[in-house]
C-alpha positions, 0 to 999 in steps of 0.5 A: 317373158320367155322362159325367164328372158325378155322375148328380145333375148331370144335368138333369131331362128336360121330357117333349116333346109329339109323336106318340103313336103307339109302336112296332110290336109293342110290348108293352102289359100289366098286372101283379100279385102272388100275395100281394096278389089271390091269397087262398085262403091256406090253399087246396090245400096252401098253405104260410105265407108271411112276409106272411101271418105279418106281416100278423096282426102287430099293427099291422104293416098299416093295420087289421090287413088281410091278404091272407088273402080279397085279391081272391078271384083264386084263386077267381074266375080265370075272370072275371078272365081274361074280364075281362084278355081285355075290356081287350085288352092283349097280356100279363099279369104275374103272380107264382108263391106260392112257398108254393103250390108248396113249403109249407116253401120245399123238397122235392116240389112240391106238384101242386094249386098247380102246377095253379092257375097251369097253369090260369092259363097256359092261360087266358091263352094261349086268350085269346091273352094272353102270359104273363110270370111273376115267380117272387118278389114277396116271398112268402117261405115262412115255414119259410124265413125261421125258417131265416134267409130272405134273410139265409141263403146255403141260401136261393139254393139253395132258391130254385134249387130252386123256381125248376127245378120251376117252369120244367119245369111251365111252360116249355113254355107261358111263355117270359118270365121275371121272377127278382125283383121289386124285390129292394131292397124285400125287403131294405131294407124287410123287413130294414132299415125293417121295414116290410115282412115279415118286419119286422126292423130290422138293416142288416146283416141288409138288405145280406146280404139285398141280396146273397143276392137278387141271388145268388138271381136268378143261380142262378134265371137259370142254372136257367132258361137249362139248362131253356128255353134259348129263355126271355126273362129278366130281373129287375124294379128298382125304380129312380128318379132321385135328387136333391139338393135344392140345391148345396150339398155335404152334399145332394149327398153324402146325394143320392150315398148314397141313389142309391148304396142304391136305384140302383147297389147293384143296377145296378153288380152286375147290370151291372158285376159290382162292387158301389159302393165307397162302399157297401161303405164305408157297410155295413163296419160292419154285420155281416154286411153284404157279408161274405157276398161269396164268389168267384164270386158277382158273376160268378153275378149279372152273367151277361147277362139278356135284359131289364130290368124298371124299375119306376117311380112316382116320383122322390126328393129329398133333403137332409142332415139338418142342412140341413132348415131351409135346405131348408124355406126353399128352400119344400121340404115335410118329410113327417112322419115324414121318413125315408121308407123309402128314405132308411134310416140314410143321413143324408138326409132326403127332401123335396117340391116343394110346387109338384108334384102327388103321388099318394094315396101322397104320391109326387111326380108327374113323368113326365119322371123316368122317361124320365130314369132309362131314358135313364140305364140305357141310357148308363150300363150297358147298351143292352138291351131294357127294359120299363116292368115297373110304373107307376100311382098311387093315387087318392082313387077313388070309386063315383059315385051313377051306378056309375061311377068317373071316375078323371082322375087316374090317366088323366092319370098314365099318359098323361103317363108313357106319353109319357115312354115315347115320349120314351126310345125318341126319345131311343134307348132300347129300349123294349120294352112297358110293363105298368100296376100293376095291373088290379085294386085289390088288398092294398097291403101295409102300407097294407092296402085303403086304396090303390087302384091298379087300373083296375078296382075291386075291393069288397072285401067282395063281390068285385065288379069295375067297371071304371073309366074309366082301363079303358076309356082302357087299352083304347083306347090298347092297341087304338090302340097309340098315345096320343090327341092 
C-alpha cells in the first residue's frame, strides 16, 4: 500500500516540461548482454549455456535464430570500444558469459574467457569508460540446469562460486556490480511461460526459481563485499506500474496479483526481507513453489545493496478475465494471444489503450510511468540511489537509399523517458545515471533478429556498424548533460 492506498490507486504521473539540464556528475551510459552481441559460442573454451541450447530448439526463436554469430562483439572488441568511446558516454554495462568462465557452471576457471573481459575492462578504462558488470543475464551454463538450474538450491552455491572467481579477476579494475538482471524474466518466463530458456512450463518450478535467484544475489553480494569491500553493488528489476483497466473490483484484484508477481514479489524481499502474503497464498499450491524457503534466507537476500537498477519499457494494464467485453467496450485493445507473458495463470488479462503509441514490440509508450515507478521505490521501500539500468525501444529502423537511418522514433522515446527522469529527481528521487539498451542492434532473444533497439545498427550478415541519428542525439545530450529544449 501507498499511503493508505492500493498502489493502483495512485494517479498517473503527467511528465512536467521544465529544464533539461540533470545533475552534475550524473551517470550516462549504454548497456548490453553477453549472450546477445557475444557470439563466439564455442570460442576458447567456452561451455554451453541454456540459450544456446534453447535457441536450436525448433521454434523456440523467430526463424530458428540464435546467438551462435550475434553481433560478432567477441571478435570485433576493438572497434565496438572505438565505437563506445565515439558516442562519449561515461559507462558501459556489460554482462560476464558465465559458461566463459566455468564451461559446466564449476570448477577452475577457465583463463582464456577470463582474459576476454580483462581485455574489455581494460579497453574500457583506457577509453576513460567505467565499466559496470552484470554477472547474470541469463546465460545459465547448460550442465547446471540438467542439474536442476534455478529450481536447485546447489545452484546459489555454485553461482557463489562463480561470482568470487569473477570479482578476484576483475576487482582491482571494476568497482560497480550488477548481481542479476531482471530475476523475474529467468523465473516466470524461462520457467513459467517457456518463453524463455530453458523453456519449462511448471509454476512451481518459477516461484522456486524466483527464490533461489534472489538467494543467488544475497550470496553473490556477500562474496563481493569479503573480496572489494569498496565495491558498488546492486541488482537490476525489471519493475513497471501495474493498473487496472477500471473500478471495478475484479480488475483491481487481478491488477493486485499481477503487481504482486512483477512488482513486489521482489521489492518486499529485497526491501522488507518478507515475501507478499497474498503470493505465498497464490503459489501454495504449487510445489515446490516457496517451500524452498529456509531460515535465514530472507535475511541472506534482504542485507542492504548500494543501488537499484530499474529497468524500464512499459507500463501493464489489465483486467479480469471475465471482464474482457466490458473492457472491449471501455475501447481497450486485447492483443491476440491475450496472456502476455507477465500476466501468467494470475487470472488477468492484459489490455491496451488504443489512444497511446506503442513500440515495434507492442509496448504502450508512457514515459510518465517511469517516474511513477521510481517515485514509487523511493516512498515505498527505500530512499537509495537508483539508475535507469535499461530503457529504449524498438522501431521499424531502416537503412535509407542515402546510408542513413533516421530513427525519430526512438529519439523521441528516450527524450520523453529522460524527462521522466528529471521529473523523479524533481520530485526527490535519487537519481543516479541512466544507461540506453543498447548501443548496438543485437539477439533479441525469442524474437531473433527481428527487434532492433541499438542506437547503432548492426547487419548482421557483414558485422557492419552504422550509427544511427538517435547515436548522434545520445552523443550530444551526454556531452550537454542535458536535454534540448
Amino acid at each position: 500500500m501507498v499511503g493508505g492506498r492500493y498502489w493502483e490507486d495512485a494517479p498517473i504521473v503527467a511528465l512536467q516540461r521544465g529544464s533539461g539540464a540533470f545533475p552534475d556528475g550524473f551517470l550516462w551510459g549504454t548497456k548490453t548482454s553477453a549472450y546477445q552481441i557475444e557470439g563466439s559460442v564455442d570460442a576458447d573454451g567456452r561451455g554451453p549455456s541454456i540459450w544456446d541450447t534453447f535457441s536450436h530448439q525448433t521454434g523456440a526463436t523467430r526463424n530458428g535464430d540464435t546467438g551462435d554469430v550475434a553481433c560478432d562483439h567477441y571478435r570485433r572488441l576493438d572497434d565496438d570500444l572505438d565505437l563506445l568511446a565515439r558516442l562519449g558516454a561515461g559507462a558501459y554495462c556489460f554482462s560476464i558469459a558465465w559458461p566463459r568462465i566455468q564451461p559446466t557452471g564449476t570448477g577452475p576457471a577457465n583463463e582464456s574467457g577470463l582474459d576476454f573481459y580483462r581485455r574489455l575492462v581494460d579497453g574500457l578504462l583506457r577509453r576513460s569508460i567505467v565499466p559496470v558488470v552484470t554477472l547474470y543475464h541469463w546465460d545459465l551454463p547448460q550442465s547446471l540446469e540438467d542439474a536442476g538450474g534455478w529450481v536447485s538450491r546447489d545452484t546459489v552455491g555454485r553461482f557463489a562460486e562463480y561470482t568470487r572467481i569473477v570479482a578476484e579477476a576483475l576487482g582491482d579494475t571494476v568497482s560497480t556490480w550488477i548481481t542479476l538482471n531482471e530475476p523475474w524474466c529467468s523465473a516466470w518466463l524461462g520457467y513459467a511461460t517457456g518463453e524463455h530458456a530453458p523453456g519449462i512450463r511448471d509454476h512451481g518450478k518459477a516461484a522456486a526459481a524466483t527464490h533461489h535467484l534472489l538467494l543467488a544475489h544475497g550470496a553473490a553480494l556477500q562474496v563481493l563485499r569479503a573480496t572489494i569491500p569498496s565495491a558498488q553493488v546492486g541488482i537490476g528489476l525489471n519493475i513497471q506500474p501495474i493498473r487496472p483497466a477500471s473500478d471495478h473490483d475484479d480488475d483491481r484484484a487481478a491488477c493486485r496479483r499481477v503487481d504482486g508477481n512483477l512488482n513486489r514479489l521482489y521489492l518486499d524481499p529485497l526491501f522488507k526481507g518478507r515475501y507478499p502474503d497474498d503470493m505465498l497464498e497464490h503459489y501454495s499450491g504449487h510445489a515446490p513453489g516457496f517451500d524452498v524457503v529456509a531460515a535465514g534466507d530472507l535475511e541472506t537476500i534482504s542485507r542492504p545493496i548500494d543501488f537499484l537498477g530499474v529497468n524500464f519499457y512499459s507500463p501493464t494494464t489489465v483486467c479480469a478475465p471475465t471482464r474482457r467485453a466490458e473492457a472491449q467496450a471501455a475501447g481497450f485493445w486485447i492483443p491476440e494471444p491475450d496472456h502476455r507473458a507477465r500476466v501468467g495463470d494470475l487470472n488477468a488479462v492484459q489490455v491496451l489503450r488504443p489512444e497511446v503509441s506503442r513500440t515495434q514490440m507492442g509496448w504502450e509508450i508512457e514515459p510518465g510511468a517511469l517516474t511513477e515507478i521510481m517515485v514509487r521505490v523511493h516512498d515505498e521501500y527505500a530512499t537509495l540511489p537508483l539508475y535507469v539500468t535499461e530503457n529504449g525501444a524498438a522501431f521499424d529502423d531502416y537503412v535509407g537509399p542515402d546510408g542513413e537511418i533516421r530513427d525519430a522514433e526512438r529519439i523521441g522515446y528516450l527524450d520523453g523517458h529522460l524527462r521522466a527522469v528529471l521529473d523523479a529527481v524533481g520530485a526527490g528521487v535519487d537519481v543516479r545515471g541512466y544507461f540506453v539498451w543498447s548501443v548496438l542492434d543485437n539477439f533479441e532473444w525469442a524474437h531473433g533478429y527481428s527487434k532492433r533497439f541499438g542506437l547503432t545498427w548492426v547487419d548482421f550478415p557483414s558485422g557492419e556498424r552504422i550509427p544511427k541519428a538517435s547515436f548522434a542525439w545520445y552523443q550530444r545530450t551526454v556531452r550537454d548533460n542535458a536535454l534540448e529544449p
